[in-house]
SETOR-82750 format. One line per 5 residues: number of its first residue (from 1); their letters; for each residue x, y, z of C-alpha. Coordinates in Angstrom, 3 decimals. Each point is the difference from the previous one (the first is absolute). Example, Ala and Ser with C-alpha at 12.3 -4.5 7.8 and 13.67 -1.06 7.14 Angstrom:
<atoms>
1 = as = 12.300 -4.500 7.800 ~ 1.370 3.440 -0.660
</atoms>
This chain:
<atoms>
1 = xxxxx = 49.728 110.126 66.150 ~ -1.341 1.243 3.454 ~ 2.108 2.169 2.226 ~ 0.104 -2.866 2.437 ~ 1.770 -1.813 -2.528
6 = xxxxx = 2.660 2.416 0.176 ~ 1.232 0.151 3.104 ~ 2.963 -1.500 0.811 ~ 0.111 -1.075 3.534 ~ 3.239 0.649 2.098
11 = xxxxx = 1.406 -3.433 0.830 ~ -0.131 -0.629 -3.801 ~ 1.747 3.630 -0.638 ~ 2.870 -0.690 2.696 ~ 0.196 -3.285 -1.099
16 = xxxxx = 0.692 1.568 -3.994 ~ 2.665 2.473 1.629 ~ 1.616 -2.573 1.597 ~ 0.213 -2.217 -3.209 ~ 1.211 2.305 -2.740
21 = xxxxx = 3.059 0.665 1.985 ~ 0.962 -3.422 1.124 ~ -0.473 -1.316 -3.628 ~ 2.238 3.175 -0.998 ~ 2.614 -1.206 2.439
26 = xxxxx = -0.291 -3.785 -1.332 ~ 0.974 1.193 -3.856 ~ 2.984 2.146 1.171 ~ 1.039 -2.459 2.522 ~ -1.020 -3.316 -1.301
31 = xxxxx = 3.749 -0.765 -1.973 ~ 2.154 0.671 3.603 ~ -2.518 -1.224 1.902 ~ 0.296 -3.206 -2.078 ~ 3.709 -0.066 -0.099
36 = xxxxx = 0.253 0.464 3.972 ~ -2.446 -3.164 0.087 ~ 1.894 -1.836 -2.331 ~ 3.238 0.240 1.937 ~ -1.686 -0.261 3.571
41 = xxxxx = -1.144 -3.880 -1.949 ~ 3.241 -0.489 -1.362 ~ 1.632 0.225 3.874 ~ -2.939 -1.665 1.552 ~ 0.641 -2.800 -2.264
46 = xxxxx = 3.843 -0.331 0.942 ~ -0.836 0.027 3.294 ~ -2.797 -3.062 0.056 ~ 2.954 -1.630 -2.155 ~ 2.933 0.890 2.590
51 = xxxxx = -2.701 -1.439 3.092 ~ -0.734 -2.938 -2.057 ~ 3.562 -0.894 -0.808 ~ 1.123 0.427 3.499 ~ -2.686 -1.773 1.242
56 = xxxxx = 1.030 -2.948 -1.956 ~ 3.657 0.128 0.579 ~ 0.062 1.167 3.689 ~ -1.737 -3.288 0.824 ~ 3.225 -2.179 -0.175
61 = xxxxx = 1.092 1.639 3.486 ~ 1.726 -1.498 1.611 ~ 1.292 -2.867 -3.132 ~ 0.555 3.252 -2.501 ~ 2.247 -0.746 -2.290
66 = xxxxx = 2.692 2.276 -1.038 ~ -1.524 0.923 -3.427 ~ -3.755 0.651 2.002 ~ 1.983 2.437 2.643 ~ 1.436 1.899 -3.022
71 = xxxxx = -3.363 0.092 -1.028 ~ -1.809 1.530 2.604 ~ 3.106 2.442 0.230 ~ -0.990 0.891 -3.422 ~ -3.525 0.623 0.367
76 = xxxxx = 0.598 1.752 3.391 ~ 1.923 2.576 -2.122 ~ -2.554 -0.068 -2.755 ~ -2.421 1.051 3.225 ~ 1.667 2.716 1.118
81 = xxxxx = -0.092 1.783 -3.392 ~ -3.493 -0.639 -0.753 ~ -1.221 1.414 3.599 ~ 1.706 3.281 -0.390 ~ -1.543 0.412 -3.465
86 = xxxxx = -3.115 -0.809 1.227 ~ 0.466 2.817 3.026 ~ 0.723 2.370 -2.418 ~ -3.262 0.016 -1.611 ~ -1.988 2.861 1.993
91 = xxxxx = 2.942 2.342 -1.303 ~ -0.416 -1.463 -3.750 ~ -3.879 1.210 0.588 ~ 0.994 3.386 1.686 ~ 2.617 0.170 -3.159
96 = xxxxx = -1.770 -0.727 -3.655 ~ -3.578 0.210 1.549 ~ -0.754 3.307 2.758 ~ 3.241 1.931 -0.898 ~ -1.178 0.885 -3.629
101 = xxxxx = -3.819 -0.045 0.358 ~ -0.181 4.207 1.188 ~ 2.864 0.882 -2.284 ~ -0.878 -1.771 -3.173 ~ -3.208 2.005 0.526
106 = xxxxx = 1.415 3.224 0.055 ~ 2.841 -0.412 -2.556 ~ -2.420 -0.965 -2.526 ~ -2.495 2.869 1.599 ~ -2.797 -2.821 -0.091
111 = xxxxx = -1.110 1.224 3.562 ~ -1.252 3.334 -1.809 ~ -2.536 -2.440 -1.648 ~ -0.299 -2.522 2.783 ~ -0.659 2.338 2.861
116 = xxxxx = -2.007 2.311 -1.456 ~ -2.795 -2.043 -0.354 ~ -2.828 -1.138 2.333 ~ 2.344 -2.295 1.354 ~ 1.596 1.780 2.983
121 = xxxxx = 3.970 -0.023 0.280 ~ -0.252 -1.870 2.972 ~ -2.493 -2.859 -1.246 ~ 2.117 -0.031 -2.544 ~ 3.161 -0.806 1.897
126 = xxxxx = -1.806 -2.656 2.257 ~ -1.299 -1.905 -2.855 ~ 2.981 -0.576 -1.582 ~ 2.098 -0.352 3.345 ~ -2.650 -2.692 1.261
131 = xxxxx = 0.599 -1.703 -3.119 ~ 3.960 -0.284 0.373 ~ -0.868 -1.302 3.502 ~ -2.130 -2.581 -0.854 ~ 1.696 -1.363 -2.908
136 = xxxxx = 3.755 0.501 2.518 ~ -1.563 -3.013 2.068 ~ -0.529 -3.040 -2.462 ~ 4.089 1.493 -1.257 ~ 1.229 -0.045 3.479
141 = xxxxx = -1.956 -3.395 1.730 ~ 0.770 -2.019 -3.451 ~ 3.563 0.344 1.069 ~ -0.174 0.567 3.548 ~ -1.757 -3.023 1.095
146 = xxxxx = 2.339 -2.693 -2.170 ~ 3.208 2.273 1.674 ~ -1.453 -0.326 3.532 ~ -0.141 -3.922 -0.444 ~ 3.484 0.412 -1.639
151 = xxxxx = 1.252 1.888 2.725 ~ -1.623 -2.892 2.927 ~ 1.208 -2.824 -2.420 ~ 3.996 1.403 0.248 ~ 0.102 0.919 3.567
156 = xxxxx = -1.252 -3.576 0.783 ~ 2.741 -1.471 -2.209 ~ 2.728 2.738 2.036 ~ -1.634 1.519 2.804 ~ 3.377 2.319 1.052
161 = xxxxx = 0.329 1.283 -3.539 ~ -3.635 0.739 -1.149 ~ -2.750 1.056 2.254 ~ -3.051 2.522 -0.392 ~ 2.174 2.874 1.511
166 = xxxxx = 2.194 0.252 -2.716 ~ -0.578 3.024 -2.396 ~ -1.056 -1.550 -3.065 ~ -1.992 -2.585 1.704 ~ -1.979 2.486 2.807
171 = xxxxx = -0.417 2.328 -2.758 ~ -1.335 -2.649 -2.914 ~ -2.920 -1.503 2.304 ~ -3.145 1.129 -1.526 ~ -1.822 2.248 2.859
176 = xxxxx = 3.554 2.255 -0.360 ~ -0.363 -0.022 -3.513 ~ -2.913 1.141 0.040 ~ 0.298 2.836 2.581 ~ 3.495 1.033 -1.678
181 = xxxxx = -1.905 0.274 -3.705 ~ -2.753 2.051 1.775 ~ 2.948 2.159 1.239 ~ 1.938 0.321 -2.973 ~ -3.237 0.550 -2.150
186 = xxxxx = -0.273 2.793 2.136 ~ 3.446 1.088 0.017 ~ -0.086 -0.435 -3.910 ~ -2.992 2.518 -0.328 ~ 1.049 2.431 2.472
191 = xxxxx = 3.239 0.308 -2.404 ~ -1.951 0.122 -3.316 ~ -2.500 2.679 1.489 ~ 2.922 2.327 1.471 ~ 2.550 0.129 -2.947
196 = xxxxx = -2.685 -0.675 -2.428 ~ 2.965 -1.421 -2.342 ~ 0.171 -4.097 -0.929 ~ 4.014 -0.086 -0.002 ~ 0.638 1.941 3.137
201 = xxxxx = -3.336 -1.612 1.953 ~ 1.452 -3.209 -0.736 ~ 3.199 0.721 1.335 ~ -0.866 1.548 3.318 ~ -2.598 -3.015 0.116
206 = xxxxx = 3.306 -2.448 -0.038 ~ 1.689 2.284 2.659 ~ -3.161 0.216 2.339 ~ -0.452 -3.342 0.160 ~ 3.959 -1.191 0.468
211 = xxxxx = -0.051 2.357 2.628 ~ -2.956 -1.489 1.696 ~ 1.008 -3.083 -0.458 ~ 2.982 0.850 1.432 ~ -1.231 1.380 3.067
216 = xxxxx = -2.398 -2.666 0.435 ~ 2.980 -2.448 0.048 ~ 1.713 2.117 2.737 ~ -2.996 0.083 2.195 ~ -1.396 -3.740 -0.390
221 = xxxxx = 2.354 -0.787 3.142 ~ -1.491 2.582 1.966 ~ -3.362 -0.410 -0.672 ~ -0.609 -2.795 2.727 ~ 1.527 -0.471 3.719
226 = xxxxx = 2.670 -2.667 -0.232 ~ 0.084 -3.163 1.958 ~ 2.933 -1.369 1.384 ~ 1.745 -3.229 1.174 ~ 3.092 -1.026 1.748
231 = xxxxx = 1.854 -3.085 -0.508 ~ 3.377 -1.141 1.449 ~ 2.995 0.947 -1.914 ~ 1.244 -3.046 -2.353 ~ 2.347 1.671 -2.584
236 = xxxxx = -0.217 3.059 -2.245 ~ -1.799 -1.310 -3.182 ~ -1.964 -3.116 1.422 ~ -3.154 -1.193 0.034 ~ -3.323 2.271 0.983
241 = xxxxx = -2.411 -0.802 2.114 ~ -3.340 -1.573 -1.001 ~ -2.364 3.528 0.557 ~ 2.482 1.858 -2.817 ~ -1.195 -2.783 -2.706
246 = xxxxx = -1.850 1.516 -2.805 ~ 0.732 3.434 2.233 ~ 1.237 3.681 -0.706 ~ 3.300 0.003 2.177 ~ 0.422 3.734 0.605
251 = xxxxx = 3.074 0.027 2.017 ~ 2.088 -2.264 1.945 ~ 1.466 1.571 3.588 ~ 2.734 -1.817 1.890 ~ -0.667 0.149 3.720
256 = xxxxx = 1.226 -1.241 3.296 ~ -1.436 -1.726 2.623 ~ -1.350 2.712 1.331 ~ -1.453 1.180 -2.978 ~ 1.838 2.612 -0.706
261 = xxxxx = 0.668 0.757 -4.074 ~ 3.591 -0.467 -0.703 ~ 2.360 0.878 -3.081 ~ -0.333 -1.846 -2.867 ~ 2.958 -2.786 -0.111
266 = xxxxx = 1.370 1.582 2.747 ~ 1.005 -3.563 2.023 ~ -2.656 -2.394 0.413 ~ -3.559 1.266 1.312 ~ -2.121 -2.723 2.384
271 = xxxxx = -2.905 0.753 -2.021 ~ -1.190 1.217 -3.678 ~ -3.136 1.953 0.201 ~ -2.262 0.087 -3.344 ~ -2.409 2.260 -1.088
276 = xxxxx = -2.012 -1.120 -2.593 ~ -3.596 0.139 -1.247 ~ -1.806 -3.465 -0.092 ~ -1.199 -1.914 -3.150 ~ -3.603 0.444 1.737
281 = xxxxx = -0.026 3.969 0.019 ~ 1.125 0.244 -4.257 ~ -4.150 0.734 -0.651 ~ 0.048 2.798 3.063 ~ 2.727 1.947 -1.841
286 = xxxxx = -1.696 -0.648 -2.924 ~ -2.962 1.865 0.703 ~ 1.955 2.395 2.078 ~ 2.206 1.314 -3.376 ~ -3.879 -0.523 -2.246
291 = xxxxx = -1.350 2.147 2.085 ~ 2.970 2.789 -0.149 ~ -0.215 -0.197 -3.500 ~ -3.468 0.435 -0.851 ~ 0.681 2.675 2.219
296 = xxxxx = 2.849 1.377 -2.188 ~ -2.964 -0.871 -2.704 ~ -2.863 2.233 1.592 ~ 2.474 3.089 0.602 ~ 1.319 -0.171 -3.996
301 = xxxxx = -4.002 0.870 -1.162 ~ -0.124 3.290 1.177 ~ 3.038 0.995 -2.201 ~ -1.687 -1.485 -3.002 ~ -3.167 1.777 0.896
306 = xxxxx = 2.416 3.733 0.391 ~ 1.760 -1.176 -3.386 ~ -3.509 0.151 -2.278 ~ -1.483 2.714 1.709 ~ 3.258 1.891 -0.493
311 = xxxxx = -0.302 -0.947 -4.054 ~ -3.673 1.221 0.229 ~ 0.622 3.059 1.394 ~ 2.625 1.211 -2.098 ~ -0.733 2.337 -2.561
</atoms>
């Protein structure tokens, strides 16, 4: 064999470096990985049958029997427990997938072995991270995508009770799915590379991400300017006007006629002033809270970055 022969060129070595620890990741991962999938089909299959159903029962508007009204009450309520299951997914990833990936690595003291050879720690880390990613998207979209149209299907059928502002339903269309998985990935590893225990990473990975969640809740309504309209005063309680349908009401003001905000239910105001964000802005605020939490995302990396470098320079 001629020297020539045995060269290896460097595409073909990064591409080897690049290969061993991705197929690593697929053997330790493959059973949760597969389990996450599995449920992810199981929801996205309850919701195609919830859309279908209502789609075949909501039809008899405005001749609905009583028996078809109890029906789409029923599969309204079967609706709104699917959606929040489905929203919960990213924190399912961040839970059984990033939150034990560091730890189980240095309980068992397999990163001795692992990072010690030509492998560097941090090709390491992104090979197996990149993997979680890209097998988090089929999870999240095979459930995300039959909730959205889930989601459309019951606001149509009651557009005052279920609209894409809601919690579960903002949260459980797929483009915040996937930007909340990339964030609680993050999250998840930032927590196994710090305590460097399975147990406890998992628990502050639950914690982290209910508070974020949490917060993210509390500043959804001030994310975007309000708009506002004023209608004559009919009666505490009565119909809305046409701009708040399919809308985030964020307040109601009473006011006079000069415009002037008055007590609540103190007498009767001329006017009731709503502010509300339209039906037509629900993708704006979208992409407003993606973007906040892929920024969330980016500034979790460096503390998984300290965490290993930490382990590797301890004695």
């Amino acid at each position: 064999m001629t020297a020539a022969t045995d060269v290896v060129s460097p595409i073909a070595a990064r591409t080897a470096d690049w290969r061993g620890p991705v197929w690593i990741a697929w053997r330790q991962h493959r059973a949760v990985v597969g389990g996450t999938l599995l449920w992810a089909l199981v929801l996205g299959a309850a919701a195609v049958w919830t859309t279908v159903r209502l789609d075949a029962v909501a039809t008899c508007e405005p001749a609905c029997s009583s028996a078809d009204r109890d029906a789409v009450t029923s599969l309204v309520h079967a609706g709104e427990v699917i959606i929040p299951l489905v929203a919960a997914l990213p924190a399912v990833l961040a839970l059984f997938w990033a939150a034990p990936m560091l730890a189980r690595e240095y309980e068992q003291r397999t990163h001795l072995l692992a990072w010690t050879q030509d492998l560097t720690p941090r090709r390491w880390l992104a090979a197996k991270a990149l993997f979680l990613a890209a097998a988090a998207v089929p999870v999240v979209l095979v459930a995300g995508v039959p909730t959205a149209r889930l989601a459309d299907r019951m606001g149509s059928v009651n557009p005052s009770g279920n609209n894409g502002f809601e919690a579960g339903s903002f949260d459980a269309a797929p483009a915040m799915l996937l930007a909340h998985a990339a964030t609680a990935l993050a999250i998840g590893l930032a927590a196994s590379a710090l305590l460097r225990r399975t147990v406890a990473a998992m628990a502050a990975t639950v914690v982290l991400c209910g508070l974020l969640w949490g917060a993210a809740v509390l500043a959804r309504p001030h994310l975007l300017d309000p708009q506002s309209v004023q209608v004559p005063f009919t009666g505490y309680g009565e119909s809305e006007p046409e701009q708040l349908t399919g809308a985030w009401v964020l307040d109601w003001l009473p006011v006079d006629a000069t415009g002037t905000v008055l007590p609540a239910y103190q007498g009767e105001p001329a006017m009731i002033r709503y502010l509300y964000l339209g039906a037509e802005r629900l993708t704006e605020l979208r992409l407003w809270e993606a973007g906040l939490s892929l920024a969330v995302a980016a500034l979790a990396l460096p503390a998984v970055i300290y965490g290993m470098a930490r382990v590797r320079s301890a004695p």
